[in-house]
C-alpha positions as CSV (number, residue, x, y, z in Angstrom):
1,X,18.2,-10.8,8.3
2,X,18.6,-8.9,5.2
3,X,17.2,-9.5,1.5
4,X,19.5,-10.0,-1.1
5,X,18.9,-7.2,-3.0
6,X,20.1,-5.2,-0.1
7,X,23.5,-6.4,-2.3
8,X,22.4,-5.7,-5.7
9,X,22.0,-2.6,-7.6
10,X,18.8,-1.1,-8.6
11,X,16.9,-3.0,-11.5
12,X,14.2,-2.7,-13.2
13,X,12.0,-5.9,-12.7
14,X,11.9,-9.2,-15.4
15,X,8.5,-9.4,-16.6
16,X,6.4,-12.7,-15.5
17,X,3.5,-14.7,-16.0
18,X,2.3,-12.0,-18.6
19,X,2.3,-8.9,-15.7
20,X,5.1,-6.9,-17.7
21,X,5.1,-2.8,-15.9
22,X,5.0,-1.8,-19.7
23,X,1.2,-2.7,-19.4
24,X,0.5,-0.1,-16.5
25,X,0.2,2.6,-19.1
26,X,-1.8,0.9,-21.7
27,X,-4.2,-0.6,-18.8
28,X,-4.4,3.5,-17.5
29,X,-5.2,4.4,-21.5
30,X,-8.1,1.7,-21.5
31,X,-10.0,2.6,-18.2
32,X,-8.4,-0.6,-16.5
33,X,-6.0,1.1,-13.9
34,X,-6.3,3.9,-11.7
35,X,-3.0,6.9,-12.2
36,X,-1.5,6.0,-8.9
37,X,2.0,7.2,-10.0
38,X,0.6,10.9,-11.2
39,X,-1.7,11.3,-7.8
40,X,1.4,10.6,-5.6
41,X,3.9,12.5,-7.7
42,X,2.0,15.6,-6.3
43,X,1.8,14.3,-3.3
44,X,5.5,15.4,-3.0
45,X,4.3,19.3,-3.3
46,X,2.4,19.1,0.4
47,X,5.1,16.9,1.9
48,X,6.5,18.1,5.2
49,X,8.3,17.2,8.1
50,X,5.3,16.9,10.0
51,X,3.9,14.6,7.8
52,X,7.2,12.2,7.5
53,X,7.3,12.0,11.5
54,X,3.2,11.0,11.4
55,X,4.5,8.2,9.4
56,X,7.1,7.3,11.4
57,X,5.3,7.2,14.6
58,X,2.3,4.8,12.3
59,X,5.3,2.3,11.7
60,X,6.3,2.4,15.2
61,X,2.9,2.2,16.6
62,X,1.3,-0.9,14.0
63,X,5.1,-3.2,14.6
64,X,5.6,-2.1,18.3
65,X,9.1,-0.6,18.1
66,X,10.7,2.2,18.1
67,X,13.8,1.9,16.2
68,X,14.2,-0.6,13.1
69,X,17.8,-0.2,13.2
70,X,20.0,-3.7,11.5
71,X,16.3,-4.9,10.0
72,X,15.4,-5.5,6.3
73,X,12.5,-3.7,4.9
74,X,10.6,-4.0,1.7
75,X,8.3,-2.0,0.8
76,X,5.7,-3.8,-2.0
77,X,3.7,-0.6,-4.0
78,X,5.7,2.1,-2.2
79,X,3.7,4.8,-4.3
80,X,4.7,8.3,-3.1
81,X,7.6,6.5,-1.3
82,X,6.4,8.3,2.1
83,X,6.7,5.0,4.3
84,X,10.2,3.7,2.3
85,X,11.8,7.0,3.3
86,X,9.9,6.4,7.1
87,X,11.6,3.2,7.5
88,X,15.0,4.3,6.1
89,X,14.9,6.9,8.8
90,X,14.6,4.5,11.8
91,X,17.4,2.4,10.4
92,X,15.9,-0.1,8.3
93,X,17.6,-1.1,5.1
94,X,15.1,-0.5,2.6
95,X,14.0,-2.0,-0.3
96,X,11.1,-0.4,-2.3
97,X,9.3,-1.1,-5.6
98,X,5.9,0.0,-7.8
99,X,4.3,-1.5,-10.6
100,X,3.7,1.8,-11.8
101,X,7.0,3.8,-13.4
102,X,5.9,7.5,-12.3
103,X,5.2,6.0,-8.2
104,X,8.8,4.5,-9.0
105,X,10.0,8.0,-10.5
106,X,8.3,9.9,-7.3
107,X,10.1,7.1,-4.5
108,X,13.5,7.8,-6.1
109,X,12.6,11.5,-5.9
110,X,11.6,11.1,-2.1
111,X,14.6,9.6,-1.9
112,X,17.0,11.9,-3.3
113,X,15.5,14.9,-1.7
114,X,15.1,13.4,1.8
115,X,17.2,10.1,1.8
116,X,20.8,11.7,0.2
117,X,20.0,8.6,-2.6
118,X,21.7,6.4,0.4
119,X,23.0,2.7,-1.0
120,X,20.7,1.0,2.0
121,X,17.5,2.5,0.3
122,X,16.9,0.6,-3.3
123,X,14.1,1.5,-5.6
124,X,12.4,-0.7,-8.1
125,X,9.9,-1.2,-10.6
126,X,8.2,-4.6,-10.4
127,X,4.7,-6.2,-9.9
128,X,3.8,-8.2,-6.6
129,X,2.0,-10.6,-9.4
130,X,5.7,-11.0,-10.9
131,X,6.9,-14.3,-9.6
132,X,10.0,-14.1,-11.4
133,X,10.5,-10.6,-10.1
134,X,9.7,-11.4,-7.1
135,X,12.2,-14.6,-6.7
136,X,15.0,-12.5,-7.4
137,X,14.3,-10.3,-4.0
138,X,15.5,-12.5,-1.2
139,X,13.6,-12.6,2.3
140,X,12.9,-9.2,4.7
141,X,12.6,-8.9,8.3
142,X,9.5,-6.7,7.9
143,X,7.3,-6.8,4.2
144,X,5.0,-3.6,4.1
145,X,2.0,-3.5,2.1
146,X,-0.5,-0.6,2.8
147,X,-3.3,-0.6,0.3
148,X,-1.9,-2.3,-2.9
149,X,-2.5,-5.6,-2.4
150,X,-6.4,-4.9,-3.3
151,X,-5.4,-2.6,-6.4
152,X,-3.4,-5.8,-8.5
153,X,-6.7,-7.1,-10.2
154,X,-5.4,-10.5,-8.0
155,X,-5.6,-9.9,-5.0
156,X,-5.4,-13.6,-3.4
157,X,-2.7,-14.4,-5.5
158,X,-1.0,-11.3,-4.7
159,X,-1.4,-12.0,-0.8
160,X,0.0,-15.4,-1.2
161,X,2.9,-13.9,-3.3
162,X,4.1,-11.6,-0.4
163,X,4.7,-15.1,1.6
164,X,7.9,-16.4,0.9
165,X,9.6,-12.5,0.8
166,X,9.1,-12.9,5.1
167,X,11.7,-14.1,7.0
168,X,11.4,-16.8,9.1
169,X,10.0,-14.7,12.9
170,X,9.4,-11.7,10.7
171,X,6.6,-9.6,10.6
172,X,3.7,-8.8,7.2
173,X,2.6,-5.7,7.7
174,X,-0.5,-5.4,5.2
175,X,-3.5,-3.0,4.6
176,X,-6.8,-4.0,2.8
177,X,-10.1,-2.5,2.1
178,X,-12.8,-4.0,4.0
179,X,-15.4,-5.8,2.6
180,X,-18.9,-4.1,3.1
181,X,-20.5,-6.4,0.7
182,X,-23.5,-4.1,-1.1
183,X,-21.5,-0.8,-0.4
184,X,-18.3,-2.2,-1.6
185,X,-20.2,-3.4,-5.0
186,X,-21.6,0.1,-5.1
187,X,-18.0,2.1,-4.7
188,X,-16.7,-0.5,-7.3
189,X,-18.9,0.8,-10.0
190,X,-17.8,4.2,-8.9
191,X,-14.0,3.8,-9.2
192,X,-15.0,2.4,-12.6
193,X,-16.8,5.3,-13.8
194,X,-13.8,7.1,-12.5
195,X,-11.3,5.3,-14.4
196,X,-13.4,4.8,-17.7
197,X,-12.3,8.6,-19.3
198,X,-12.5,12.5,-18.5
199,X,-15.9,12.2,-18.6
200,X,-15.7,10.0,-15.9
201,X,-13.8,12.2,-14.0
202,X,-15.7,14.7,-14.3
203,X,-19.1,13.0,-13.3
204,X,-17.9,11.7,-10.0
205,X,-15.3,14.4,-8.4
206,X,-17.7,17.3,-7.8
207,X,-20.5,14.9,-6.6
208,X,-18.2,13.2,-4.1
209,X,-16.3,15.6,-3.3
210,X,-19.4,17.5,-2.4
211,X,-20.7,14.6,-0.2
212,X,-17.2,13.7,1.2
213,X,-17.0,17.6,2.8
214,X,-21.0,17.4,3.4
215,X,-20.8,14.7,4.8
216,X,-18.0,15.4,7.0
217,X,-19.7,18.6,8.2
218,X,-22.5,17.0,9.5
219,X,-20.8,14.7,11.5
220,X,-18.6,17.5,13.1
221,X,-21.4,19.5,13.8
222,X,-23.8,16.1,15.5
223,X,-20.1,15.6,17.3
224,X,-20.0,19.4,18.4
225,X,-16.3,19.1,17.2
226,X,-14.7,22.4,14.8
227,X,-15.0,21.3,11.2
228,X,-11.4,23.2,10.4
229,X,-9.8,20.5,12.0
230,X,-10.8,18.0,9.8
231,X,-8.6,19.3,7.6
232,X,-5.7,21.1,9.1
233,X,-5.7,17.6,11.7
234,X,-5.7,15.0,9.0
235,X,-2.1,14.4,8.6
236,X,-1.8,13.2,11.6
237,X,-3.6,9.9,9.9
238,X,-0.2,8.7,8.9
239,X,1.0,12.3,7.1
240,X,-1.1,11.7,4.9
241,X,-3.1,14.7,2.9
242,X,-7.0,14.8,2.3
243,X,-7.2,15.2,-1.0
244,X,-4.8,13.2,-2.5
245,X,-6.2,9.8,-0.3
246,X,-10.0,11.5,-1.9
247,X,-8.6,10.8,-5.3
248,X,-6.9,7.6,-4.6
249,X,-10.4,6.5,-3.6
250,X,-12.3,7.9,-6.1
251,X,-10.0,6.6,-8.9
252,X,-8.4,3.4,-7.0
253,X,-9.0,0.4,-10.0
254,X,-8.9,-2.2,-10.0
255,X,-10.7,-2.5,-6.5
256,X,-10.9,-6.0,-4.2
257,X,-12.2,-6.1,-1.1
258,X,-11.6,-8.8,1.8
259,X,-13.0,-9.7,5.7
260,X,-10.7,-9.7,8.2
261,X,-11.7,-13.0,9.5
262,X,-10.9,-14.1,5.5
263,X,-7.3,-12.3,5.7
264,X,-6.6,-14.2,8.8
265,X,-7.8,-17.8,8.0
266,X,-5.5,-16.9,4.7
267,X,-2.4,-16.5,6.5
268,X,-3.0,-18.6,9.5
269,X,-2.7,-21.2,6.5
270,X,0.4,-20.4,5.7
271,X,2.2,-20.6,9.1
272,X,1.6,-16.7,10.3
273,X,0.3,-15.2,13.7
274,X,-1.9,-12.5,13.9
275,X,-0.4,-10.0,16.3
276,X,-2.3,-6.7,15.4
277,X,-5.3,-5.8,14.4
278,X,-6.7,-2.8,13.5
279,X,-10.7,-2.8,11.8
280,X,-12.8,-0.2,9.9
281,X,-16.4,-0.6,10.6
282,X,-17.3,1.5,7.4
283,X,-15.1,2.8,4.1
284,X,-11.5,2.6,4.6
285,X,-8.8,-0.4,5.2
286,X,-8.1,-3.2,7.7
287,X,-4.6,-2.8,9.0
288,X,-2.8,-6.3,9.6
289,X,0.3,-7.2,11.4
290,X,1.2,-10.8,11.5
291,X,4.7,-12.8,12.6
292,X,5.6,-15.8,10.7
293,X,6.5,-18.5,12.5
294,X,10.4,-20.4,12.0
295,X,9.0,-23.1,10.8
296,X,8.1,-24.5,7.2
297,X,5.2,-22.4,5.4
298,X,2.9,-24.7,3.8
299,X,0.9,-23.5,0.7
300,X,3.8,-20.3,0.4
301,X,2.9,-19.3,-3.3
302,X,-0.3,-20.5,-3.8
303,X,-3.0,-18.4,-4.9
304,X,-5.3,-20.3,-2.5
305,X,-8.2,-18.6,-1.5
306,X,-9.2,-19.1,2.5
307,X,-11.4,-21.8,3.2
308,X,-9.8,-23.8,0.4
């Protein structure tokens, strides 16, 4: 199945439910929001074929295919655009949007330099907490969401919103911080210390950024494993680059966490099977793959929180 907007040409998102994208700069200007656009637009500077088949093989690794060829995807935050242009080149038809205009600018620029600005990749700007927006998208085979969902300041009402964009037997491929309850309070207040000015900034990137590579040494060294590859290696977490995921999680505001049993309750709700799971047992993000089922989804757009 393929989404409607496979047939329409690119738009820029109606604002809804007072969550207009002209608000992503003043909410950057008053401490509110992390820069996610301007740390993924030079993410494009380190970007390699290396790193664009690492994210390839994460795709076909987490949905259990190799090929995506005839299947709708949409991708909801695409950010750097890294996991659009991944899924555009094992044949998906790709739809991709941010809430933030310079992640939108950086997708269409992924795009153009390694998609030839095909007409079955379409970028976006919208908000996952846009209802009106988000009506206007149709239904994918596969909805990808890999830490956003936790960055909307809603985050249960931005998990319920993603319902109704999955086709009936198509899969919700989702990524959330997990919830260490103290620790998570903890790197909360840090992100927004982080986000409250340059003198933020300036507090908490040499400190952690001192403990992150400390830290990492030590644990090389107890592991008797080279600390080089720490670095030169870490692309092959998804293609990702060090640095720029440092930043994202120094500066990544708003900030919700979630338990997987939580997430799963949540969309077991709302007519979805669990069919991979992959957990963090410190920092980091639970990766979720669930199938929704061809039957009716009760509860599809409610911002019901589990256990409710």
């Amino acid at each position: 199945m393929i989404g409607s907007s496979q047939e329409k040409t690119e738009s820029v998102g109606v604002a809804g439910e007072g969550h207009s994208q002209s608000e992503s700069g003043e909410e950057i200007r008053r401490g509110e929001r992390f820069a996610f656009g301007e740390n993924w637009s030079r993410f494009l500077e380190v970007l390699d074929e290396d790193r664009i088949g690492e994210a390839e093989r994460s795709l076909q690794g987490m949905l259990g295919v190799q090929r995506l060829d005839g299947l709708s995807f949409l991708d909801v935050g695409s950010g750097s655009g890294l996991f659009s242009l991944a899924a555009w080149r094992l044949g998906a038809r790709v739809r991709s949007f941010d809430y933030d205009p310079r992640s939108v600018a950086t997708t269409r620029e992924m795009r153009r330099r390694y998609g030839r600005d095909d007409e079955s990749w379409l970028v976006g700007e919208g908000s996952v907490l846009d209802r009106a927006y988000l009506d206007g998208l149709g239904q994918f085979d596969i909805v990808y969401s890999w830490g956003v969902l936790h960055h909307t300041g809603s985050m249960w009402e931005a998990m319920a919103n993603v319902v109704p964009l999955v086709a009936p037997e198509g899969k919700l491929f989702i990524a959330l911080y997990n919830d260490q309850d103290l620790i998570s309070r903890f790197w909360g207040a840090v992100k927004r210390t982080y986000c409250s000015g340059w003198f933020g900034r300036m507090m908490v990137v040499p400190v952690f950024f001192a403990f992150f590579a400390a830290a990492g040494l030590l644990g090389d060294l107890l592991r008797r494993r080279n600390p080089v590859l720490r670095y030169t290696e870490y692309r092959k977490k998804r293609g990702m680059s060090l640095t720029h995921d440092w930043i994202d999680w120094l500066g990544g505001y708003p900030y919700e966490v979630a338990k997987p049993g939580d997430v799963f309750e949540f969309y077991a709700a709302r007519g979805f099977a669990l069919t991979k799971l992959v957990t963090r047992a410190s920092l980091g993000c639970n990766e979720f793959v669930f199938r929704r089922g061809s039957a009716g989804v009760r509860g599809d757009s409610s911002p019901v929180r589990s256990g409710q």
